[in-house]
Backbone as JSON Lines, residues from 0, in Angstrom:
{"i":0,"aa":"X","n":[8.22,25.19,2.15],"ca":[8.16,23.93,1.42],"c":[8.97,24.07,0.13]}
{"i":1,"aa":"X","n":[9.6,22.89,-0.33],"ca":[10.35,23.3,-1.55],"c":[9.07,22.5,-2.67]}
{"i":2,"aa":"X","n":[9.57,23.4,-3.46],"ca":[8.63,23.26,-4.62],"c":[8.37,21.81,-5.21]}
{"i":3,"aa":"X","n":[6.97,21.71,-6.17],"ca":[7.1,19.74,-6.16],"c":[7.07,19.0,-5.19]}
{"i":4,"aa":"X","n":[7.63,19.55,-4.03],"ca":[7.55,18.29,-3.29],"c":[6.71,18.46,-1.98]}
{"i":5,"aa":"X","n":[6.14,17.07,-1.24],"ca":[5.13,17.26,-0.2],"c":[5.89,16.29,0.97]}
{"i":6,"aa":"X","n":[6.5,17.36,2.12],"ca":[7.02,16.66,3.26],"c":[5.58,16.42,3.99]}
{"i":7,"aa":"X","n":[5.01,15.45,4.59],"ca":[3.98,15.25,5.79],"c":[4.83,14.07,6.45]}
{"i":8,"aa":"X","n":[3.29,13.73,7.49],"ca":[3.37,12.14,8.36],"c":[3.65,10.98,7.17]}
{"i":9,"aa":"X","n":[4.41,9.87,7.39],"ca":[3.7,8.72,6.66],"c":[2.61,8.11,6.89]}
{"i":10,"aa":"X","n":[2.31,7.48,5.63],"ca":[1.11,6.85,5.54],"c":[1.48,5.19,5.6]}
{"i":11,"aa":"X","n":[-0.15,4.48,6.24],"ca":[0.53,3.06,5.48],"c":[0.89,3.07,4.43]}
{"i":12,"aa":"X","n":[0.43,3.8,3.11],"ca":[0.4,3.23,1.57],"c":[2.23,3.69,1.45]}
{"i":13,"aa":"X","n":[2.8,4.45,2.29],"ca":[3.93,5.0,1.75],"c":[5.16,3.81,2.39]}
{"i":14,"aa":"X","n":[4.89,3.0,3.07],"ca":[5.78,1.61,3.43],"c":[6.39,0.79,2.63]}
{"i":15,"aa":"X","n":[5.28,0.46,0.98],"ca":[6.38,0.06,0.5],"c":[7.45,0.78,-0.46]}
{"i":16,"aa":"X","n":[7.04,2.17,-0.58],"ca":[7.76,3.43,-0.95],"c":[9.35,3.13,-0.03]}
{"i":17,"aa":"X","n":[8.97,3.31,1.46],"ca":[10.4,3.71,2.12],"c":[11.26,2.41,2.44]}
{"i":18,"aa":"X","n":[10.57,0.95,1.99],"ca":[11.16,-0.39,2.05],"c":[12.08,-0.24,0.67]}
{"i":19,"aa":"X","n":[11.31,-0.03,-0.27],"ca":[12.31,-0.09,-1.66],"c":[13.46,1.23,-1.74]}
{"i":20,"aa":"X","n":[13.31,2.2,-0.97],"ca":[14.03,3.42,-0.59],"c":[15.35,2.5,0.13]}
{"i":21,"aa":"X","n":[14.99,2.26,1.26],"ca":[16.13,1.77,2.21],"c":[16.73,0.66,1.85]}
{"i":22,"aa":"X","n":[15.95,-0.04,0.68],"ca":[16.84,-1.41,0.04],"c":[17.88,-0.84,-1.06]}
{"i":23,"aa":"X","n":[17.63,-0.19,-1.48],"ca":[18.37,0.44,-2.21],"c":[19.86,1.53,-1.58]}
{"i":24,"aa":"X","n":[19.5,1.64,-0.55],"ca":[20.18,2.45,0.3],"c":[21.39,1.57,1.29]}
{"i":25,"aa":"X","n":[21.33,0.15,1.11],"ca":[21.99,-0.79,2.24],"c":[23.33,-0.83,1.42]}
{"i":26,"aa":"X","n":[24.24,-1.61,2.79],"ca":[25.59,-1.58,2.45],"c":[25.99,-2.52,1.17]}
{"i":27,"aa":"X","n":[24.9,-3.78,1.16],"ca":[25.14,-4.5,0.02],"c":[24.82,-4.01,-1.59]}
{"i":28,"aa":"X","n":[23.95,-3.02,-1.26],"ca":[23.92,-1.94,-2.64],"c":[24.67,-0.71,-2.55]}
{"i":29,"aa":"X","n":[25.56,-0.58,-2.1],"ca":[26.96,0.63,-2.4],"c":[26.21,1.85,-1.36]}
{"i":30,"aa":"X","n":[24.93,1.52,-0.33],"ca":[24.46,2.23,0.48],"c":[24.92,2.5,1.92]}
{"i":31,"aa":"X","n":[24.65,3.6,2.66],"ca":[25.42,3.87,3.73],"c":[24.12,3.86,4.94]}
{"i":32,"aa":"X","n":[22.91,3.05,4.65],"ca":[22.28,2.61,5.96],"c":[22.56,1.52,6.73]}
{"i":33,"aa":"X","n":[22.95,1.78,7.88],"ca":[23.49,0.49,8.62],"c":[22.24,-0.92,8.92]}
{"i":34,"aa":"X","n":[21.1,-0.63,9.07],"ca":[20.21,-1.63,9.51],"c":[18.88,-1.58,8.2]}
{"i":35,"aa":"X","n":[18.6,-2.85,8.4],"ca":[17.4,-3.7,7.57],"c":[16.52,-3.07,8.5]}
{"i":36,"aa":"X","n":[15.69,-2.39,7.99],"ca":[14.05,-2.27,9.36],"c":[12.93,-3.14,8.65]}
{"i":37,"aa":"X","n":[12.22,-3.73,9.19],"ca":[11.03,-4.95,8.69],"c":[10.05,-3.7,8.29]}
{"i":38,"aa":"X","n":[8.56,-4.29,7.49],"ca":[7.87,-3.37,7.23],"c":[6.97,-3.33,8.64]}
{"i":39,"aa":"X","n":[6.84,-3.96,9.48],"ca":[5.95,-3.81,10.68],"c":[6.7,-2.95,11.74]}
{"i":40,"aa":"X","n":[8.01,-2.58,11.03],"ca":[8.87,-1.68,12.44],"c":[8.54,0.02,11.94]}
{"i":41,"aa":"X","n":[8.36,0.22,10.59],"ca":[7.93,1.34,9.62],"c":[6.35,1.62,10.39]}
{"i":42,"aa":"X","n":[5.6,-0.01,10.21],"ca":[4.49,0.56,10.28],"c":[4.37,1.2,12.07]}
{"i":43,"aa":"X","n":[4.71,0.49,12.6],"ca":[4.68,1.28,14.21],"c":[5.43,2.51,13.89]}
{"i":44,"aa":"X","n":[5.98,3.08,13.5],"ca":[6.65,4.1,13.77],"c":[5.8,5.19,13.03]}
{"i":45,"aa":"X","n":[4.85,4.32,11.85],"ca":[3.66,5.7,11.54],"c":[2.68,5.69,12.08]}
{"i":46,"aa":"X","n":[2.5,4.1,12.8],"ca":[1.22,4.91,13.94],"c":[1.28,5.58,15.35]}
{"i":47,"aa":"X","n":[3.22,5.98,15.35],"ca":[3.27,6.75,16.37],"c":[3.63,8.14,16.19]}
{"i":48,"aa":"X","n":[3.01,7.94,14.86],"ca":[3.63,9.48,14.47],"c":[4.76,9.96,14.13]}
{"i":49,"aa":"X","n":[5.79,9.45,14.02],"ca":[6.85,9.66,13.95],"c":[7.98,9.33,13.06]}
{"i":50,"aa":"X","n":[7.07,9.12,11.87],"ca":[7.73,9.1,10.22],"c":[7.2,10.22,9.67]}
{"i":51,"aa":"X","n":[8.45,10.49,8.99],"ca":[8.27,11.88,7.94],"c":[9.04,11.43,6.51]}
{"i":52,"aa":"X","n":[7.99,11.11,5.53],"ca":[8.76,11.51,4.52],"c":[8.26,12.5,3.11]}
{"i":53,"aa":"X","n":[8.83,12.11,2.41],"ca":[9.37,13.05,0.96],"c":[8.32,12.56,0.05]}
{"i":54,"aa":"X","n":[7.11,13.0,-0.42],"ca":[6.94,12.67,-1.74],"c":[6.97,13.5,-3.08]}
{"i":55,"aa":"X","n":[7.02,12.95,-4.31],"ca":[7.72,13.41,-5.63],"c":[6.27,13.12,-6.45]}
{"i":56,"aa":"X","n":[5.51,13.83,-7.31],"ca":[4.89,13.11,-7.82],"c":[4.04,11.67,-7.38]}
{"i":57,"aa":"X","n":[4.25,12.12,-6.2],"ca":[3.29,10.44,-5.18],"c":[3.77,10.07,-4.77]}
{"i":58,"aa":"X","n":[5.71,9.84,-5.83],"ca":[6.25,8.46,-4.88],"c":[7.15,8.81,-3.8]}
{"i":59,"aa":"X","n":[7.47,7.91,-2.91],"ca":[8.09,8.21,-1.65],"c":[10.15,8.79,-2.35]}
{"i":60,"aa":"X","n":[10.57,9.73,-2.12],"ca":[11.67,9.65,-2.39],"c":[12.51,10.37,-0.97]}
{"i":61,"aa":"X","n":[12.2,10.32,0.18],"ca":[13.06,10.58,1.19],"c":[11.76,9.84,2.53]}
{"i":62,"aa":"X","n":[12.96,9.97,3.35],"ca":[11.64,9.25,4.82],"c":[12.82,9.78,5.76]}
{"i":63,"aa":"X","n":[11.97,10.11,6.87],"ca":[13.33,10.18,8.42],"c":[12.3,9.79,9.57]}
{"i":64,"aa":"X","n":[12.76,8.79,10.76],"ca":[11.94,8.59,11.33],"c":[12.59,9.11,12.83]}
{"i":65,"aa":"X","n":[11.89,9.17,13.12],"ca":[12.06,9.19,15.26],"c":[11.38,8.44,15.76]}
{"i":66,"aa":"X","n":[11.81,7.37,16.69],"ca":[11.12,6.38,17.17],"c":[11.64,6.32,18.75]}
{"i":67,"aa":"X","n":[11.13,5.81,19.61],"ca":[11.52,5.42,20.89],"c":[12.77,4.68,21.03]}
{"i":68,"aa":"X","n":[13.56,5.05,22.04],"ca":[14.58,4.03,22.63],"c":[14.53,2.38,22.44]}
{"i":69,"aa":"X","n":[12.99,2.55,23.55],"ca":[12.45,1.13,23.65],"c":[12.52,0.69,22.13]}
{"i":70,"aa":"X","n":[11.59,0.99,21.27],"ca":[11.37,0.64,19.88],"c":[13.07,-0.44,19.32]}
{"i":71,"aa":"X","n":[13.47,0.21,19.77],"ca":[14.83,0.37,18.83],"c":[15.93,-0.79,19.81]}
{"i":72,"aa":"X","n":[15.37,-0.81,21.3],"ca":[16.63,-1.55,21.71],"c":[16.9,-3.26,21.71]}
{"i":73,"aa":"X","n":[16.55,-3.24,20.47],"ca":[16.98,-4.93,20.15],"c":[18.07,-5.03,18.94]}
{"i":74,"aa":"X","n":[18.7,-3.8,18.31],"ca":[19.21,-3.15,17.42],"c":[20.65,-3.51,17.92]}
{"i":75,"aa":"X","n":[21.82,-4.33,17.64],"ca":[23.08,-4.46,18.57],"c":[23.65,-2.7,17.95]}
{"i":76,"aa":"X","n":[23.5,-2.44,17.24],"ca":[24.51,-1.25,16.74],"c":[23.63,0.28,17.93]}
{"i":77,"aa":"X","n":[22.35,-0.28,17.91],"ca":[21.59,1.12,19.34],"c":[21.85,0.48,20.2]}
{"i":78,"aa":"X","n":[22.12,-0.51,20.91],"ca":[22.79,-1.09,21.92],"c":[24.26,-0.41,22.32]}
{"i":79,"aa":"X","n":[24.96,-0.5,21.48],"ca":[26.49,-0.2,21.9],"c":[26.78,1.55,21.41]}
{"i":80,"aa":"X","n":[25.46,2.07,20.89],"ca":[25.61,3.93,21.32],"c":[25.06,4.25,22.85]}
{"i":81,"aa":"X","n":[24.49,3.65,22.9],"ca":[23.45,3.56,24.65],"c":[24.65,3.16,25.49]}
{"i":82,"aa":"X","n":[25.44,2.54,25.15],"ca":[26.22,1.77,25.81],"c":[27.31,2.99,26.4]}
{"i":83,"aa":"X","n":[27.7,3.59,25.18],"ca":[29.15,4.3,24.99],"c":[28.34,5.69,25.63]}
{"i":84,"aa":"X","n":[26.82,6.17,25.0],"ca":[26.69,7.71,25.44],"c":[25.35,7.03,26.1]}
{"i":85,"aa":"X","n":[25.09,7.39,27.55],"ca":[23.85,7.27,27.83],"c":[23.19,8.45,27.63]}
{"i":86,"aa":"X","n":[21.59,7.99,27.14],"ca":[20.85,8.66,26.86],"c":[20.1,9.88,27.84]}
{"i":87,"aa":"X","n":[19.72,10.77,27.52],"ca":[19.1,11.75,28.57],"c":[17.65,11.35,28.55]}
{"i":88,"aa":"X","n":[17.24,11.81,29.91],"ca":[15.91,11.57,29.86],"c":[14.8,11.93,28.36]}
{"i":89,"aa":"X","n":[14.03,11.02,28.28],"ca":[12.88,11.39,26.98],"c":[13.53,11.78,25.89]}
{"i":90,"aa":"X","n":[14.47,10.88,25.64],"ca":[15.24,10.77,24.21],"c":[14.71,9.9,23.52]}
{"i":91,"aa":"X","n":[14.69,10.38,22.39],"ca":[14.51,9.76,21.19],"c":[15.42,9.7,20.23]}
{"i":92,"aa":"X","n":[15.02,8.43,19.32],"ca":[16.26,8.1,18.73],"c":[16.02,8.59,17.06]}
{"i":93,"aa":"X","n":[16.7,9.24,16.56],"ca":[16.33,9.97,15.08],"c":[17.11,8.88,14.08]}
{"i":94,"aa":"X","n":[16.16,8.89,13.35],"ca":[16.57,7.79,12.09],"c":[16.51,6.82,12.01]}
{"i":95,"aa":"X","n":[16.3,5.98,10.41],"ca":[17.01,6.58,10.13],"c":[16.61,7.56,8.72]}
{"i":96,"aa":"X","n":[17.48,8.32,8.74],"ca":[17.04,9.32,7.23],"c":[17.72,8.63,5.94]}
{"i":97,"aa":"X","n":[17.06,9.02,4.74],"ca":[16.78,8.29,3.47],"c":[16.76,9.49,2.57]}
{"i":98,"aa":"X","n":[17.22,9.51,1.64],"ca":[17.11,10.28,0.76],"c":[17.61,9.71,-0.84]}
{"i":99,"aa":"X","n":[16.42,9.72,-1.53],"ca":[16.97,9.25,-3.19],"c":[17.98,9.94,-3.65]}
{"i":100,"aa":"X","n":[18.69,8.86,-3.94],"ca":[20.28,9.87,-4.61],"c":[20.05,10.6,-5.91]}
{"i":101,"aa":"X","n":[19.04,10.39,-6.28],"ca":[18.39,11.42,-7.76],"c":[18.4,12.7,-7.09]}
{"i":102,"aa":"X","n":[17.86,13.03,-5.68],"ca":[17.06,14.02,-5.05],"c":[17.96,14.76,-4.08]}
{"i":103,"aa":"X","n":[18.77,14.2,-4.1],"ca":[20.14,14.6,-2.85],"c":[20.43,15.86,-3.73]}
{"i":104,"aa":"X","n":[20.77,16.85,-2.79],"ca":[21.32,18.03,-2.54],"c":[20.36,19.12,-2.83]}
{"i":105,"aa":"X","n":[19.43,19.01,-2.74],"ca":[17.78,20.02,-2.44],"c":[17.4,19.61,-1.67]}
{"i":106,"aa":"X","n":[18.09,19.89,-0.11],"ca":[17.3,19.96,1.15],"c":[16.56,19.74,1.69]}
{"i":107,"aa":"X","n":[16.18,17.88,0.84],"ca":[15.32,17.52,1.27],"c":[15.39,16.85,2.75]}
{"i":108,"aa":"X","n":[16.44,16.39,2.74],"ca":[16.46,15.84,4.35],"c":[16.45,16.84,5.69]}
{"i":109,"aa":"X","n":[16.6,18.43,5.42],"ca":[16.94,19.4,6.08],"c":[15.43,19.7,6.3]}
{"i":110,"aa":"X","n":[14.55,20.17,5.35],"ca":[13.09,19.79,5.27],"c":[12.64,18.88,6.21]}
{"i":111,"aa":"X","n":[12.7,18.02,5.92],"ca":[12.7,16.58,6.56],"c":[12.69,16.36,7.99]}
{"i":112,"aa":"X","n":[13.85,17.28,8.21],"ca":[14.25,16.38,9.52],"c":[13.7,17.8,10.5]}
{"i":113,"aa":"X","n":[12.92,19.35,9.72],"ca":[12.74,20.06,10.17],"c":[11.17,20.18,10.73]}
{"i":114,"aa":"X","n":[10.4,18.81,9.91],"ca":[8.98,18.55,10.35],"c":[9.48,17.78,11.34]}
{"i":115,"aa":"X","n":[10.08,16.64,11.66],"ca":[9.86,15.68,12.37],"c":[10.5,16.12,13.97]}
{"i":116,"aa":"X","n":[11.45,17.78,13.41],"ca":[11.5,18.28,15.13],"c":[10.87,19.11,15.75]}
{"i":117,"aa":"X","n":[9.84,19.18,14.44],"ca":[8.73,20.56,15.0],"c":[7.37,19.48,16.04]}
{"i":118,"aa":"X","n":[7.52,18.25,15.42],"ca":[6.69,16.99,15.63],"c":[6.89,16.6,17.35]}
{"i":119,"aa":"X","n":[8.39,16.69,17.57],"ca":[8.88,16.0,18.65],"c":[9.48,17.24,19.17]}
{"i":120,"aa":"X","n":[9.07,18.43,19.36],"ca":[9.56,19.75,19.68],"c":[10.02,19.28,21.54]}
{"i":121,"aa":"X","n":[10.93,19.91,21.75],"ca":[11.76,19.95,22.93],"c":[12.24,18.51,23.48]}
{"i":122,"aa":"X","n":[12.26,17.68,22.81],"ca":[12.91,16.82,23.3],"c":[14.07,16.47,22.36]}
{"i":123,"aa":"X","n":[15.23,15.41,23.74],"ca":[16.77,15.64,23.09],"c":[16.53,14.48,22.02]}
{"i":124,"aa":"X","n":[17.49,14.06,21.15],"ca":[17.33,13.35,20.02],"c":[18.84,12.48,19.91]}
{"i":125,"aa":"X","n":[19.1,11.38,19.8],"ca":[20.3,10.48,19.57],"c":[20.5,10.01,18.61]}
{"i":126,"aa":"X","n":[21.44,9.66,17.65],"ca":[21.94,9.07,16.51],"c":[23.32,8.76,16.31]}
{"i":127,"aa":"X","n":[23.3,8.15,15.21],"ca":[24.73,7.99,14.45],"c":[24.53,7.72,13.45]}
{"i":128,"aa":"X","n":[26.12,8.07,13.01],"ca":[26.32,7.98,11.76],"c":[27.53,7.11,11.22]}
{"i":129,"aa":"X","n":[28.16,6.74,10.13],"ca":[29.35,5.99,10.21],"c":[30.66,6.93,10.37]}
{"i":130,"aa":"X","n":[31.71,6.74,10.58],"ca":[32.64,8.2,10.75],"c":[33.08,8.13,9.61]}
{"i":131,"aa":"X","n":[32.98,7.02,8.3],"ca":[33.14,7.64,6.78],"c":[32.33,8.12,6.01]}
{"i":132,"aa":"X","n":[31.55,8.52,6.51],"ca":[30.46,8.9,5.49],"c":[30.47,10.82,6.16]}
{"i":133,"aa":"X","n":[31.27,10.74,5.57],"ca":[31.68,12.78,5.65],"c":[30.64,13.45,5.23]}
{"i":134,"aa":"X","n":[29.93,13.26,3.96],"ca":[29.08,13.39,3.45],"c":[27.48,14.21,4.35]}
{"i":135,"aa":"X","n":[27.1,12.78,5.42],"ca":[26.08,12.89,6.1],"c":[26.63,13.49,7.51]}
{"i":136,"aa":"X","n":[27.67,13.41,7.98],"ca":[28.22,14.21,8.59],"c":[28.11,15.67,8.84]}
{"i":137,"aa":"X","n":[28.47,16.13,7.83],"ca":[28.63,17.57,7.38],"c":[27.1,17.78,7.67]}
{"i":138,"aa":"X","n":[26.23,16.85,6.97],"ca":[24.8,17.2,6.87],"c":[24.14,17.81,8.0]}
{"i":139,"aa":"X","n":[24.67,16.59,8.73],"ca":[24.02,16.41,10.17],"c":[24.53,17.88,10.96]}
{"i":140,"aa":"X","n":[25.7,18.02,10.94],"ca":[26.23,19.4,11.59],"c":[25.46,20.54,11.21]}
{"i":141,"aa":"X","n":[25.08,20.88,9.75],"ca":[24.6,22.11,8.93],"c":[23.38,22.04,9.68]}
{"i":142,"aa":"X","n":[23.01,20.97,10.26],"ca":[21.54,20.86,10.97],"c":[21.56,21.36,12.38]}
{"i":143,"aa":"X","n":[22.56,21.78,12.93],"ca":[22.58,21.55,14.43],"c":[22.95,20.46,15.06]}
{"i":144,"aa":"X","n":[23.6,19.84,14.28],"ca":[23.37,18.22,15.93],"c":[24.82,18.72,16.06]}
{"i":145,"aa":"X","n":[25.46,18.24,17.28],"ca":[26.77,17.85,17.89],"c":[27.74,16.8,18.23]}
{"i":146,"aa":"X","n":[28.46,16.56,17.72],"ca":[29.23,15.07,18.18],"c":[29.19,14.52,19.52]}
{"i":147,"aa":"X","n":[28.83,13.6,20.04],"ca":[28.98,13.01,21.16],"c":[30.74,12.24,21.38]}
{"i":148,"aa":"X","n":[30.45,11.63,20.12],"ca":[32.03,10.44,20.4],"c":[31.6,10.0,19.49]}
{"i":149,"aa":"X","n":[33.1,9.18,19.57],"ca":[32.83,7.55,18.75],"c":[32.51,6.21,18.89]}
{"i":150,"aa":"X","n":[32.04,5.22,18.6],"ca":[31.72,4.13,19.04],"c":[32.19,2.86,17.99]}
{"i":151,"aa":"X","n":[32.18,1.87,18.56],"ca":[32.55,1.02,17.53],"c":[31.19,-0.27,17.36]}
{"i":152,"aa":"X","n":[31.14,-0.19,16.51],"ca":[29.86,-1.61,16.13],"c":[30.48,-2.95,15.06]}
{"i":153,"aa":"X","n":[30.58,-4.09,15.31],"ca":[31.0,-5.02,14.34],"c":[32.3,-4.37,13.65]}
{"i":154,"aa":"X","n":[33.16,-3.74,14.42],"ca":[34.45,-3.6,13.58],"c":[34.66,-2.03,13.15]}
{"i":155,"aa":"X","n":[33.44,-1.33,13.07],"ca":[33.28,-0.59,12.08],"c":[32.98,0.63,12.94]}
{"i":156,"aa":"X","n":[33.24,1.93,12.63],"ca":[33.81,3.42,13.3],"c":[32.25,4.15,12.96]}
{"i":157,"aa":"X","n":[31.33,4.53,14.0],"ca":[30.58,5.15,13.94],"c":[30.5,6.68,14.49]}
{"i":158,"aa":"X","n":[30.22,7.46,14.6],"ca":[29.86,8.7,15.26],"c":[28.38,9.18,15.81]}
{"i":159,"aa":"X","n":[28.33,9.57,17.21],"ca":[27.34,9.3,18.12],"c":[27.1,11.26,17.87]}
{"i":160,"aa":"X","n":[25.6,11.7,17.27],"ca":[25.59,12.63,17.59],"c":[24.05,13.14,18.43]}
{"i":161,"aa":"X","n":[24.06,14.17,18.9],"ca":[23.09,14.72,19.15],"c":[21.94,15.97,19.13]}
{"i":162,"aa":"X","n":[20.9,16.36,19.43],"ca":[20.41,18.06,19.59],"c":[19.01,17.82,20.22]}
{"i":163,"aa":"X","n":[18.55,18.91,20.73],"ca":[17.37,19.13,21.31],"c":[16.31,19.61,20.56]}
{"i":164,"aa":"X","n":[14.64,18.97,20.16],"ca":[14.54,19.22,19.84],"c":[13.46,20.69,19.95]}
C-alpha cells in the first residue's frame, strides 16, 4: 500500500467523489476521458464489485472500474472496439481509470488497477485508450497490457489494448 492512501471496493458514499473526479477529467475540461458515466452506471458497477478506488484523507482521488461487456454495450465508442477486436470469452471491460492530476505520478493507478486484477483474477480484460494520450499509454504498457490495434470512434484515433487477468 502506498502510504496515506487507502485503495479498497467503492462505496455508495464514494459516487459523488468519482462523478466530480471524472467531470473534471472530460474532454470539455482539458480531460482525456472519453465518456460521461451517469451516477446509477457507478452505482451498478459497485454493487458488482468491481470499482476500485483511491482515497486521500476520505476523499475519493483515483477510481478504476471493470464492468461487463453487457454493462457497457450501449457505449458507441465499446461498440466499434468490439467491432474492430472481438472479445474473448469472459472478458471484461477495464475502465475507466481516473486519477487526480494533484496525485498523478505515485502509482496510484498501478495500485489501482493491481486490486481490481487481483478482484477479477484470470480473466482477459479489454480497453482503450486515445492514440494521443502517450502519457496513459506508456502507463498502460508499464502495467502489462498489449496493443491490440487501432480503431477509430467519431473521427478520433483510439488504441485497443489488452491482458489477462
Amino acid at each position: 500500500m502506498i502510504p496515506n492512501y487507502e485503495i479498497s471496493l467503492a462505496a455508495p458514499s464514494d459516487i459523488s467523489g468519482m462523478l466530480a473526479l471524472q467531470e473534471g477529467n472530460l474532454p470539455d475540461k482539458g480531460g482525456s476521458l472519453s465518456v460521461r458515466l451517469s451516477a446509477d452506471w457507478f452505482k451498478n458497477a459497485i454493487l458488482e464489485e468491481s470499482a476500485v478506488v483511491c482515497r486521500y484523507d476520505g476523499k475519493v482521488v483515483g477510481y478504476v472500474v471493470g464492468t461487463s461487456l453487457a454493462a457497457n454495450a450501449h457505449i458507441a465508442i465499446i461498440q466499434a472496439m468490439l467491432y474492430a477486436f472481438p472479445p474473448p470469452p469472459d472478458c471484461y471491460l477495464y475502465g475507466p481509470i481516473c486519477v487526480a492530476e494533484s496525485e498523478r505520478g505515485k502509482g496510484l493507478a498501478r495500485a489501482m488497477f493491481e486490486e481490481l486484477r487481483a478482484r477479477l483474477a484470470g480473466r482477459p480484460a479489454m480497453l482503450f485508450v486515445r492514440a494521443d494520450n502517450a502519457a496513459s499509454i506508456r502507463a498502460h504498457h508499464k502495467m502489462g497490457m498489449r496493443d491490440l490495434g487501432t480503431f477509430m470512434n467519431d473521427g478520433v484515433s483510439y488504441i485497443a489494448l489488452t491482458y489477462t487477468g
